[in-house]
VOBA-545608 format. One record per atom (N, C-alpha, C): residue in one letter; x, y, z. Coordinates in steps of 0.05 Angstrom, whole numbers, padded with zeros to 5 digits, always signed. Layout:
BEGIN
AXYZ;...
REM end
This chain:
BEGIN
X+00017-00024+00000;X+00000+00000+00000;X+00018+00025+00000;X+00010+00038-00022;X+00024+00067-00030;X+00023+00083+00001;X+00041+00101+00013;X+00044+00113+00041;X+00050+00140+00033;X+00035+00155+00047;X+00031+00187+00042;X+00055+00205+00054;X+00065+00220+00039;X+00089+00238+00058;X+00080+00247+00084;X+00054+00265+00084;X+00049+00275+00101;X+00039+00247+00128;X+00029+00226+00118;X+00019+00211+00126;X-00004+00217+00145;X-00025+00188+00154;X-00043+00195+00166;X-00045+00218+00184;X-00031+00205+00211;X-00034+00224+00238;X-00042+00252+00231;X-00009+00262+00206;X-00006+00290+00209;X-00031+00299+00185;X-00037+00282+00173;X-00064+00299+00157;X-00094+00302+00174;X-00087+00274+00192;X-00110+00288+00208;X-00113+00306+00232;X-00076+00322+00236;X-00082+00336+00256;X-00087+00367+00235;X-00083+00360+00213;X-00090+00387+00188;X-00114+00393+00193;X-00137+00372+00187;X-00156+00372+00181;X-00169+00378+00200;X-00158+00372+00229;X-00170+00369+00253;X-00178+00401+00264;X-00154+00423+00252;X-00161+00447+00256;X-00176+00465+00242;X-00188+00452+00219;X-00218+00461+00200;X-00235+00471+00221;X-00246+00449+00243;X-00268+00451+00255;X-00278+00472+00272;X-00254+00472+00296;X-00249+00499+00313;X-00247+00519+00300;X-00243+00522+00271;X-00235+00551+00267;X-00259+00566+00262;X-00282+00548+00265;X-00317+00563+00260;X-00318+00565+00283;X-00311+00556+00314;X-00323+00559+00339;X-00306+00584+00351;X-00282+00594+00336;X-00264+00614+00347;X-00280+00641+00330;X-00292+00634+00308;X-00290+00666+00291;X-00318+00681+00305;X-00332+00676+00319;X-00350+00690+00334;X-00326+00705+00353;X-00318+00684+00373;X-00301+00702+00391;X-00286+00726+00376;X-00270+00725+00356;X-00254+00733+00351;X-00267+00765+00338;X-00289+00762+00317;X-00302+00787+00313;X-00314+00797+00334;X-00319+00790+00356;X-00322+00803+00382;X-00309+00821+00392;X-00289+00806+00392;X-00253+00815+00403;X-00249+00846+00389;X-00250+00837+00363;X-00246+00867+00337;X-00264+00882+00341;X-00288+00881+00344;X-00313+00903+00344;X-00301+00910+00377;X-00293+00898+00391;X-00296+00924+00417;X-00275+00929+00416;X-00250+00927+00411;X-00229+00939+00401;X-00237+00962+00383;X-00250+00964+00356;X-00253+00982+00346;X-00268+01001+00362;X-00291+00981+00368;X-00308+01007+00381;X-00315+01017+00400;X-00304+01008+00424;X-00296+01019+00458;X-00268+01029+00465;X-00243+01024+00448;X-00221+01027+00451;X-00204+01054+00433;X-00219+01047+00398;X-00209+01065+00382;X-00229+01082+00371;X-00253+01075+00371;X-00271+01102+00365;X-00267+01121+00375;X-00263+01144+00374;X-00267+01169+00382;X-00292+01197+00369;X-00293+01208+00382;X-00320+01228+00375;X-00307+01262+00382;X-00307+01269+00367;X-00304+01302+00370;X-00321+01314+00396;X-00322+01343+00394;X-00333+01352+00419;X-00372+01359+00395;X-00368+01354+00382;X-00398+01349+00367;X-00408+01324+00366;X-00391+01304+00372;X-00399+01282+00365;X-00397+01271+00338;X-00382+01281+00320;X-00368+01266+00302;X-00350+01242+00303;X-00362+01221+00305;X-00344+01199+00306;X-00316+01201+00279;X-00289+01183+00290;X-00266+01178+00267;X-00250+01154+00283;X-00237+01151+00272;X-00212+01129+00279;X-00193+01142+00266;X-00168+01143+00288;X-00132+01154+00285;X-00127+01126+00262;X-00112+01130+00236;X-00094+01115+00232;X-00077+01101+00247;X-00062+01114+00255;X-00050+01097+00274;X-00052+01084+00290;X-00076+01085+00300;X-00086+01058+00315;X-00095+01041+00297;X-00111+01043+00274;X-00107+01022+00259;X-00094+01010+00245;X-00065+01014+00246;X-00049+01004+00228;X-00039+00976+00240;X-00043+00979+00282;X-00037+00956+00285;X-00051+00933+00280;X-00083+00938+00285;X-00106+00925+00272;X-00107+00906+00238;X-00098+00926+00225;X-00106+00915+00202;X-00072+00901+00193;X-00048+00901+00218;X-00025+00881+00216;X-00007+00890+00204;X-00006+00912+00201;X+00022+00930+00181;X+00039+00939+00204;X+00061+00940+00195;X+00083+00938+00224;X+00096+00964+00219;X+00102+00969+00194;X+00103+01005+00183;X+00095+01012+00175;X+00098+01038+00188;X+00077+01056+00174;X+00077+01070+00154;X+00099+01074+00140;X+00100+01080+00110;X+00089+01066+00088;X+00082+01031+00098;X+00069+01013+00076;X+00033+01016+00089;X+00031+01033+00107;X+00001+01032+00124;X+00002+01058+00097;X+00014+01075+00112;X+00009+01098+00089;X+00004+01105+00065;X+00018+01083+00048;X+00015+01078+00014;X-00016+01065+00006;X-00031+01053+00043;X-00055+01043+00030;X-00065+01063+00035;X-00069+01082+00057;X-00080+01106+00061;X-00089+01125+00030;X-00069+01122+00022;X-00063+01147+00000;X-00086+01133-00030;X-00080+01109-00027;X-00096+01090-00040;X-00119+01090-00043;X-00130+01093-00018;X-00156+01088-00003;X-00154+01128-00012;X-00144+01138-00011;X-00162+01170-00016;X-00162+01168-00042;X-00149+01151-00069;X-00157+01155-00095;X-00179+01141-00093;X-00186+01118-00079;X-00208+01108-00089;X-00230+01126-00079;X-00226+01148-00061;X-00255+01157-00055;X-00257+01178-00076;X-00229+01195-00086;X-00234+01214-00102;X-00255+01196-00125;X-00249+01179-00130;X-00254+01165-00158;X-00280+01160-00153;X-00285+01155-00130;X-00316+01151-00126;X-00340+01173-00124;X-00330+01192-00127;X-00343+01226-00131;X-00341+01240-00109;X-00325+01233-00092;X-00331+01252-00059;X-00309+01269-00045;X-00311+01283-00037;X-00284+01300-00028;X-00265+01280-00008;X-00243+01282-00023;X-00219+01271+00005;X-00222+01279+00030;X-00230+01308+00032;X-00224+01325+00053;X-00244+01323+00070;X-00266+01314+00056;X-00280+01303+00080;X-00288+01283+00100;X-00265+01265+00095;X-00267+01237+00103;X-00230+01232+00108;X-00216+01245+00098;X-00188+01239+00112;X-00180+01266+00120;X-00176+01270+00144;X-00154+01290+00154;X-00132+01295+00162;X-00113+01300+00159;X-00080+01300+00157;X-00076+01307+00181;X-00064+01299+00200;X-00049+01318+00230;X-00026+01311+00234;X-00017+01330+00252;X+00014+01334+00253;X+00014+01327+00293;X+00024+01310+00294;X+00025+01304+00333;X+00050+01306+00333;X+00048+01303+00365;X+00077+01304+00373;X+00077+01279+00398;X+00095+01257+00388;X+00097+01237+00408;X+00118+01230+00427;X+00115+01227+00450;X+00132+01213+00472;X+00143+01199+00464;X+00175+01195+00464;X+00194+01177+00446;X+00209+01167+00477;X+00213+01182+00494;X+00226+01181+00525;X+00222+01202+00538;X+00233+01191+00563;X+00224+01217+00583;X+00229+01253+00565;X+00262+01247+00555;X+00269+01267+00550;X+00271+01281+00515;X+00250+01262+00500;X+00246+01264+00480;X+00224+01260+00464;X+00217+01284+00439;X+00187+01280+00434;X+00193+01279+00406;X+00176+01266+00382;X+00176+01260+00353;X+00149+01272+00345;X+00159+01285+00329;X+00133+01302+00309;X+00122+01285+00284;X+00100+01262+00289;X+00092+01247+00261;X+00070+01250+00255;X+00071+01243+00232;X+00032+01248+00218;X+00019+01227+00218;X-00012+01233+00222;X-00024+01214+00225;X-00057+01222+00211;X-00077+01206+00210;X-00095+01217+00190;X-00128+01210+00218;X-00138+01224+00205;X-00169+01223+00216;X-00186+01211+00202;X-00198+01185+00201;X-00213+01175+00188;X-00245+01175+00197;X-00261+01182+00180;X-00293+01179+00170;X-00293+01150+00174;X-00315+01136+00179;X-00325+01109+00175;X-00315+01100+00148;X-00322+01122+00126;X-00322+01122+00097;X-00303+01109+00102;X-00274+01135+00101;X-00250+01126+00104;X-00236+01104+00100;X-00251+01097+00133;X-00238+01073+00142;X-00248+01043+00127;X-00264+01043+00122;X-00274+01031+00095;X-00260+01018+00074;X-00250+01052+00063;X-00244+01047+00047;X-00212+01043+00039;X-00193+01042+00061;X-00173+01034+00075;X-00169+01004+00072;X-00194+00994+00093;X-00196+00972+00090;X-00197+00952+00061;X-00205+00968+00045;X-00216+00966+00014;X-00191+00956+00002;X-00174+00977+00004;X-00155+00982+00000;X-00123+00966+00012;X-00125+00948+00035;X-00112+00938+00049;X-00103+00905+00039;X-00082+00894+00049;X-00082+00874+00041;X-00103+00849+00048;X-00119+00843+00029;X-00142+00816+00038;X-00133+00794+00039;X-00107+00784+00043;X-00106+00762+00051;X-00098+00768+00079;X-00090+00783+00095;X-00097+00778+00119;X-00130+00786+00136;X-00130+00770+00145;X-00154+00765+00164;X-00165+00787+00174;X-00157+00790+00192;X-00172+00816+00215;X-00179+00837+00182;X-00165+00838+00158;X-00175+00861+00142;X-00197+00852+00137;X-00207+00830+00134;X-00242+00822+00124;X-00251+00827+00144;X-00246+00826+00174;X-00258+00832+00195;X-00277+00855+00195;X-00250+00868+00191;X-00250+00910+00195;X-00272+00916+00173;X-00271+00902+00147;X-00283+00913+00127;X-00312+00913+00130;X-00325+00881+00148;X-00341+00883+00151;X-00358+00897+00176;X-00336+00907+00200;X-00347+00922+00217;X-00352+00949+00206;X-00330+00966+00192;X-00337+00982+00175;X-00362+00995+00159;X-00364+00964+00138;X-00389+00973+00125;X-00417+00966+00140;X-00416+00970+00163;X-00442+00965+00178;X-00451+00992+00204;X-00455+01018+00195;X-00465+01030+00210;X-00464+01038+00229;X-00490+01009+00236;X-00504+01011+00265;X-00478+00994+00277;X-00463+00982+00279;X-00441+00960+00289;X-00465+00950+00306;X-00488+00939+00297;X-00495+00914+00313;X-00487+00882+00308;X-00476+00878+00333;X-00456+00844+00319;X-00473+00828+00307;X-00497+00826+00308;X-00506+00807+00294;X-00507+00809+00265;X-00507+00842+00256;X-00502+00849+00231;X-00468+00839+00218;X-00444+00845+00232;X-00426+00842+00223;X-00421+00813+00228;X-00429+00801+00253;X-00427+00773+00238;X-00435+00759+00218;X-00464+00762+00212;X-00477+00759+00190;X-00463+00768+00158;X-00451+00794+00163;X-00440+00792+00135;X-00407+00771+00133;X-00396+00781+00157;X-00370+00762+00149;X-00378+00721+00146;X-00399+00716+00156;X-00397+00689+00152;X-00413+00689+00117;X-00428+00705+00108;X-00430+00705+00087;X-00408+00708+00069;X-00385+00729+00077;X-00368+00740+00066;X-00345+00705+00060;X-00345+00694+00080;X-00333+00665+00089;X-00340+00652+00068;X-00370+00644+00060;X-00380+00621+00048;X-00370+00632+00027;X-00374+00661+00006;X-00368+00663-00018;X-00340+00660-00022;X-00328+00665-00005;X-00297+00652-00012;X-00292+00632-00012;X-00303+00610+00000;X-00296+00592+00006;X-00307+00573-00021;X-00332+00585-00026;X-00346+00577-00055;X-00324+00573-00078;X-00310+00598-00086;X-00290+00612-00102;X-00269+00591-00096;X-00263+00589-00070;X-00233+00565-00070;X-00240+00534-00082;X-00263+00532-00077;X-00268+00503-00084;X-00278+00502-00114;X-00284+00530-00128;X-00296+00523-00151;X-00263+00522-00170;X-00238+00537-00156;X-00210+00536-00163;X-00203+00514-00161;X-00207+00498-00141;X-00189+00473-00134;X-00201+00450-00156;X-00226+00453-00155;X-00245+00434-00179;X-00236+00441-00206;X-00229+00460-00217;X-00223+00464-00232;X-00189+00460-00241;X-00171+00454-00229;X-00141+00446-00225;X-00148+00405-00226;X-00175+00407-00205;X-00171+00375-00209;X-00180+00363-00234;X-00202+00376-00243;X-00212+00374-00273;X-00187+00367-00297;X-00174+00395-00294;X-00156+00386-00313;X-00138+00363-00306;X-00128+00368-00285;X-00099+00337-00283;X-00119+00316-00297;X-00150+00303-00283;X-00165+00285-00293;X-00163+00284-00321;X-00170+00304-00339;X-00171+00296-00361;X-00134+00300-00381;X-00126+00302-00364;X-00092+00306-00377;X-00074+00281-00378;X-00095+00265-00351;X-00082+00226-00344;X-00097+00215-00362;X-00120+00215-00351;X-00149+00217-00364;X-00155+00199-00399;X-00160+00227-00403;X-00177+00242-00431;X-00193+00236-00434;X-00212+00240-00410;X-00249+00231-00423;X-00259+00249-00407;X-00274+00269-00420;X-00292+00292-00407;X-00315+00288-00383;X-00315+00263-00385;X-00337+00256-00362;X-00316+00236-00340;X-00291+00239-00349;X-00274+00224-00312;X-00276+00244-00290;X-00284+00269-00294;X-00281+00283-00275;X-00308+00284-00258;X-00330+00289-00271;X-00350+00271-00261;X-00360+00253-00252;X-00348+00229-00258;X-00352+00205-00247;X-00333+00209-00223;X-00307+00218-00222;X-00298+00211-00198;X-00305+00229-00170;X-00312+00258-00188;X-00324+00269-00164;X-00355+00263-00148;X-00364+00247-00174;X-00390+00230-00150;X-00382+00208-00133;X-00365+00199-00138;X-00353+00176-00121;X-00335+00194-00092;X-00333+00212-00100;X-00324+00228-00074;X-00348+00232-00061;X-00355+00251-00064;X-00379+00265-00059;X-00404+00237-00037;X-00400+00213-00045;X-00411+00189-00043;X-00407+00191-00009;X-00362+00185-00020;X-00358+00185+00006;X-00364+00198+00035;X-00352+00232+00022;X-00357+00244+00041;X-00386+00250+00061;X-00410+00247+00043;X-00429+00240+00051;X-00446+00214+00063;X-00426+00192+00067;X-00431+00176+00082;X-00454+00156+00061;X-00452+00153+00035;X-00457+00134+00027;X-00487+00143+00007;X-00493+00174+00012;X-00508+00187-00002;X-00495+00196-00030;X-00511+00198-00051;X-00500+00207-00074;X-00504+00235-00076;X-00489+00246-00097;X-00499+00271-00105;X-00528+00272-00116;X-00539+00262-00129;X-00572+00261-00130;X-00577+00264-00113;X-00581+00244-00095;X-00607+00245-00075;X-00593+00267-00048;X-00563+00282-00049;X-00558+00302-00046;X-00574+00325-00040;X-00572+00329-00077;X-00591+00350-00089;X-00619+00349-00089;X-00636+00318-00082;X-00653+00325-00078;X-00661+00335-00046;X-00646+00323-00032;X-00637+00340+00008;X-00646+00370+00008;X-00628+00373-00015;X-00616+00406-00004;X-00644+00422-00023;X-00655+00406-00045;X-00674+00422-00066;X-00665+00441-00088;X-00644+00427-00093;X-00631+00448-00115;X-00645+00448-00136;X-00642+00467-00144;X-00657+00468-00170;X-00639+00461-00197;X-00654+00453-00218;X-00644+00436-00240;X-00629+00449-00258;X-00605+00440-00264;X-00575+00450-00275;X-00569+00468-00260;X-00570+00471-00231;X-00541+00481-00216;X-00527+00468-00195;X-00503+00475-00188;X-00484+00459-00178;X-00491+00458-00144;X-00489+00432-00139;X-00496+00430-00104;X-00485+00443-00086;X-00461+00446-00095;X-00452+00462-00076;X-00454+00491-00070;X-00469+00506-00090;X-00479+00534-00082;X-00498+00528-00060;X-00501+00511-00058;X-00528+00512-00032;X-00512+00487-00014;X-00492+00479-00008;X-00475+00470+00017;X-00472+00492+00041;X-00476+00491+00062;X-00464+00508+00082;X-00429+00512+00078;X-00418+00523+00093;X-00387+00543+00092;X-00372+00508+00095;X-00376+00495+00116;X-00363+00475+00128;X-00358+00454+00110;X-00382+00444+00089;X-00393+00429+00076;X-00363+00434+00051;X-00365+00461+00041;X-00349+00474+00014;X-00332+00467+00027;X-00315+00486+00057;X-00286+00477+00054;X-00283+00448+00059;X-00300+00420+00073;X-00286+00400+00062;X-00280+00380+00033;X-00297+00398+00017;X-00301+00385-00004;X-00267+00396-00023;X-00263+00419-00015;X-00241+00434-00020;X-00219+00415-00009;X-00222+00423+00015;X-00199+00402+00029;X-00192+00379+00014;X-00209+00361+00004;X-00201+00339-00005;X-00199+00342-00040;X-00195+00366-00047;X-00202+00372-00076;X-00171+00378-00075;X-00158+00384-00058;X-00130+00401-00058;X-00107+00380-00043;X-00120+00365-00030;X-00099+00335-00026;X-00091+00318-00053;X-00115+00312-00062;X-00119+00294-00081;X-00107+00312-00111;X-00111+00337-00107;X-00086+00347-00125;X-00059+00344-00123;X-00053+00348-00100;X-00023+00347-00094;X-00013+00314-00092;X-00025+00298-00090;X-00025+00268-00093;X-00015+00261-00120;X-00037+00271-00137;X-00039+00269-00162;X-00011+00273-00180;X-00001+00298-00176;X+00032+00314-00180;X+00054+00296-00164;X+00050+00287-00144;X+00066+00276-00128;X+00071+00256-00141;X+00051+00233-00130;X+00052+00204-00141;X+00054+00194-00167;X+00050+00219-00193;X+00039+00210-00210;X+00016+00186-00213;X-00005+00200-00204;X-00034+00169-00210;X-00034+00178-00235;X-00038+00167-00254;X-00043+00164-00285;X-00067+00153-00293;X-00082+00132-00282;X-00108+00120-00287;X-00135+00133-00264;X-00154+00123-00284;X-00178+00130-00259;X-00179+00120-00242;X-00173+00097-00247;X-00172+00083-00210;X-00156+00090-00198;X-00140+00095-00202;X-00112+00106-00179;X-00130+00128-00172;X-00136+00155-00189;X-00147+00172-00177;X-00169+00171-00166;X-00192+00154-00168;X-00207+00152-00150;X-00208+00139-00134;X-00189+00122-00124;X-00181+00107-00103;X-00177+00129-00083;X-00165+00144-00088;X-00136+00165-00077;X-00162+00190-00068;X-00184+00199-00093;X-00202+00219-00079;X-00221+00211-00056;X-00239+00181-00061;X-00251+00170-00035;X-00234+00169-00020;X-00211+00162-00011;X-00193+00161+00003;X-00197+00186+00025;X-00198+00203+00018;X-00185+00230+00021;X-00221+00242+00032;X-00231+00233+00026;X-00263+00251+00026;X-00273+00231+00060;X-00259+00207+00048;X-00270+00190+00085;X-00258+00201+00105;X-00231+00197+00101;X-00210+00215+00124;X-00225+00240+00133;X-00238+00256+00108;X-00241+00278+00121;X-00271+00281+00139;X-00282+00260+00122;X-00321+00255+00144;X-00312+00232+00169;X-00296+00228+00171;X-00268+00216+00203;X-00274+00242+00217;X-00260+00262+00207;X-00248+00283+00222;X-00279+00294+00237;X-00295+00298+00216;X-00327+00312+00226;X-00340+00291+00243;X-00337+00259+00234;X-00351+00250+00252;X-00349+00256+00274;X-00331+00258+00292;X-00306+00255+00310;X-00328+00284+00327;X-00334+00306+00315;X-00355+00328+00330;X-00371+00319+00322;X-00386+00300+00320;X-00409+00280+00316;X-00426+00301+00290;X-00408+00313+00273;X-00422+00324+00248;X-00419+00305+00228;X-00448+00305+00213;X-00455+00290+00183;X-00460+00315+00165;X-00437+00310+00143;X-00437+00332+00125;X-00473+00322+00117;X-00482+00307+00107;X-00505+00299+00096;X-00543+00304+00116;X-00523+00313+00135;X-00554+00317+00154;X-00552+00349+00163;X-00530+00363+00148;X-00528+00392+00153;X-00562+00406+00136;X-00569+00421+00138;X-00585+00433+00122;X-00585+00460+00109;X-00588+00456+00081;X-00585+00472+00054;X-00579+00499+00067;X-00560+00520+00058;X-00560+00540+00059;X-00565+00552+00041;X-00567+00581+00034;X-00571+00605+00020;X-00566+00598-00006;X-00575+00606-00030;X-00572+00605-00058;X-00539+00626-00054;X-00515+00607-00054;X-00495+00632-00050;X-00488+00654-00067;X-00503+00645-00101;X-00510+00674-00120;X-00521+00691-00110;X-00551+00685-00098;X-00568+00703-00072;X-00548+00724-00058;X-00531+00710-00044;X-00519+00719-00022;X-00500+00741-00033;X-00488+00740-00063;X-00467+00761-00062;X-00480+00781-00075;X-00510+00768-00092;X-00520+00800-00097;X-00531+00812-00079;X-00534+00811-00053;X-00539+00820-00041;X-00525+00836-00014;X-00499+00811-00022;X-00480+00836-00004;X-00469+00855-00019;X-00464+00849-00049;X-00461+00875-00065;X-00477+00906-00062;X-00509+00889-00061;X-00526+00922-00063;X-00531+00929-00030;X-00514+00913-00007;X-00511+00925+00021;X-00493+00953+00023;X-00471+00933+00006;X-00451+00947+00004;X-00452+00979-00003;X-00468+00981-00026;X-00472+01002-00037;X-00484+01025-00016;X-00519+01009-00008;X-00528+01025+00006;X-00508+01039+00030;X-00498+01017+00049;X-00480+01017+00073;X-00456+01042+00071;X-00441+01036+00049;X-00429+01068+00040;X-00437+01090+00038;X-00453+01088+00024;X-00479+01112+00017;X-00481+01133+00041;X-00491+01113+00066;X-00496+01123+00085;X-00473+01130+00108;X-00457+01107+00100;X-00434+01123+00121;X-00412+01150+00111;X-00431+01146+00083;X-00419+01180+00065;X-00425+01202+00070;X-00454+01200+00077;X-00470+01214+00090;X-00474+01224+00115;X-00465+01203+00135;X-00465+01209+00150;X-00438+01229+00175;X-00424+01238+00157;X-00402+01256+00151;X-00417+01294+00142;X-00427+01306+00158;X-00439+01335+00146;X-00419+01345+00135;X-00387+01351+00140;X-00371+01369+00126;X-00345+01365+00142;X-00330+01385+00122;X-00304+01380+00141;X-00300+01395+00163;X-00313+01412+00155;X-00315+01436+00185;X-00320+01426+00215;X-00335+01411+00205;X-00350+01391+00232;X-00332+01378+00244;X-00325+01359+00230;X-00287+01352+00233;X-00258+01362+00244;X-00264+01389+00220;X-00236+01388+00227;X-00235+01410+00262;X-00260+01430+00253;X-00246+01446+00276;X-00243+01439+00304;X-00261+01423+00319;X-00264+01415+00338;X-00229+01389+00341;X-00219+01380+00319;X-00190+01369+00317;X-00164+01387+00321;X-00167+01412+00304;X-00151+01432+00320;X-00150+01443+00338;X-00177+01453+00345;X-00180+01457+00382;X-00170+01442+00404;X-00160+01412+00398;X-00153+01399+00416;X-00175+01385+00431;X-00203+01388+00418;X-00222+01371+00435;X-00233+01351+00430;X-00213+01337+00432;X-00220+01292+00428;X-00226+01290+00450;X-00243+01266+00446;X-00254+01254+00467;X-00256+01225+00462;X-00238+01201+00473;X-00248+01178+00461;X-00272+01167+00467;X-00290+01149+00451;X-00314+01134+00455;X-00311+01130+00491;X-00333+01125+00505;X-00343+01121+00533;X-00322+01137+00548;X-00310+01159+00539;X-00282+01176+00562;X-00257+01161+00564;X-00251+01138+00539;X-00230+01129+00553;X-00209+01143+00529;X-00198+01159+00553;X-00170+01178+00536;X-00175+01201+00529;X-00153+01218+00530;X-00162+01244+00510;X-00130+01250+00495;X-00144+01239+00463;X-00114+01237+00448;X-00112+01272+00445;X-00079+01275+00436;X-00065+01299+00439;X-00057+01306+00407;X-00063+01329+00389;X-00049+01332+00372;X-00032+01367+00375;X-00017+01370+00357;X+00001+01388+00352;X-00006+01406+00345;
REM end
């Protein structure tokens, strides 16, 4: 019997950390929303809310601030470009910071609008995490959590959609490159699909979930469902390159293989990918976080009266952070 580099144990301690990482991301957008918004919100002496750059630069994981800054500058073309004044949504300041007892540094730092910050985030690198976070605390207003969780686990499934429709598409081809028959890729992904579902087919799948006729089951899988189907879409690739499998049986030996291990791993939290129930049309889902999106800007565009409002109460020196905690200092 062919033996895996990675071998069992360590693929199932891979796999083993899929599961927890859905029971941590509540905590964790928790964590970020009161960080943003008990710690770094601040409000003028009108009550203009903003966020210091600089406090978000640690947030969104940039370690200097000259590469924080190049998204900054970024994030103000995209607003020019979007019809709205810079000036009303970024404001430039000049502080002066405590370096030691006996020494102070004069650096700039910016005042961000919700807009702004937004669009910062927009603007920021998306492959780290906490930036999908921010983006979605951002485009939400009211910051009620149930709103921003709601959009990032949406925001979750459509990526996660996107990775698996990538990885299917990489296994497609090797299939038909060993292959050459337009329907091996098919056949072997129902024989997965078999597996991972515990002996259900993709039919009677699709008839579970009620998909409707000529679309793919997995737009209506829950988040968990996509990334294991991924999971084992992206082993069984790297198998494939590795080992050279050349025939269908090798590769479908090698994909059931790979789809049990991973309904092992779910059994184990006594989850049945097959008794999950249907989620959201995930087409549904992004036209609709698209035209959120829109509105949600709209209004946090709006909700900005001018710069005046802004700025003067910033040169007066009268900050006030959210609930009194602090009163930042500028120059």
């Amino acid at each position: 019997m062919r033996v895996c580099i990675i071998g069992l144990h360590a693929f199932l301690r891979i796999a083993a950390v899929v599961v927890p990482i859905f029971a941590m991301q509540r905590e964790r957008i928790h964590e970020l929303n009161t960080t943003l918004e008990r710690r770094m919100r601040r409000e003028t002496a009108t009550g203009t809310e903003f966020w210091l750059a600089r406090d978000l630069q640690s947030i969104f994981g940039y370690v200097h601030w000259a590469n924080f800054e190049r998204v900054i500058h970024k994030a103000m073309m995209a607003c020019e470009a979007a019809g709205h004044a810079v000036d009303d949504h970024f404001l430039r300041l000049e502080k002066i910071e405590d370096i030691s007892a006996r020494r102070s540094l004069k650096v700039t730092d910016y005042a961000l609008t919700r807009y702004a910050c937004y669009l910062v985030a927009q603007s920021a690198d998306a492959t780290k995490d906490q930036v999908a976070l921010a983006r979605n605390y951002f485009a939400s207003p009211a910051n009620e959590q149930d709103t921003v969780e709601g959009r990032r686990a949406d925001a979750e499934r459509i990526e996660a959609r996107r990775k698996l429709s990538e990885s299917e598409k990489v296994l497609s081809g090797l299939i038909y490159e060993h292959v050459e028959d337009d329907e091996g890729f098919r056949r072997i992904r129902t024989k997965g699909d078999q597996a991972l579902f515990g002996g259900v087919t993709t039919r009677q799948m699709k008839r579970r979930l009620r998909v409707p006729k000529g679309r793919a089951m997995a737009d209506f899988l829950p988040t968990l469902t996509i990334k294991a189907k991924d999971f084992a879409n992206e082993i069984t690739n790297f198998d494939i390159k590795r080992d050279y499998l050349h025939t269908e049986a090798q590769i479908t030996r090698e994909y059931i293989k790979n789809n049990r291990e991973i309904r092992k791993v779910l059994e184990r939290r006594k989850i049945k990918p097959e008794e999950l129930p249907a989620a959201e049309d995930v087409k549904k889902v992004e036209r609709r976080l698209s035209k959120e999106d829109k509105s949600l800007l709209e209004q946090a565009r709006r909700s900005v009266p001018s710069r005046q409002r802004l700025l003067i109460p910033l040169t007066d020196v009268q900050l006030s952070a959210h609930n009194g905690i602090g009163r930042p200092q500028t120059a």
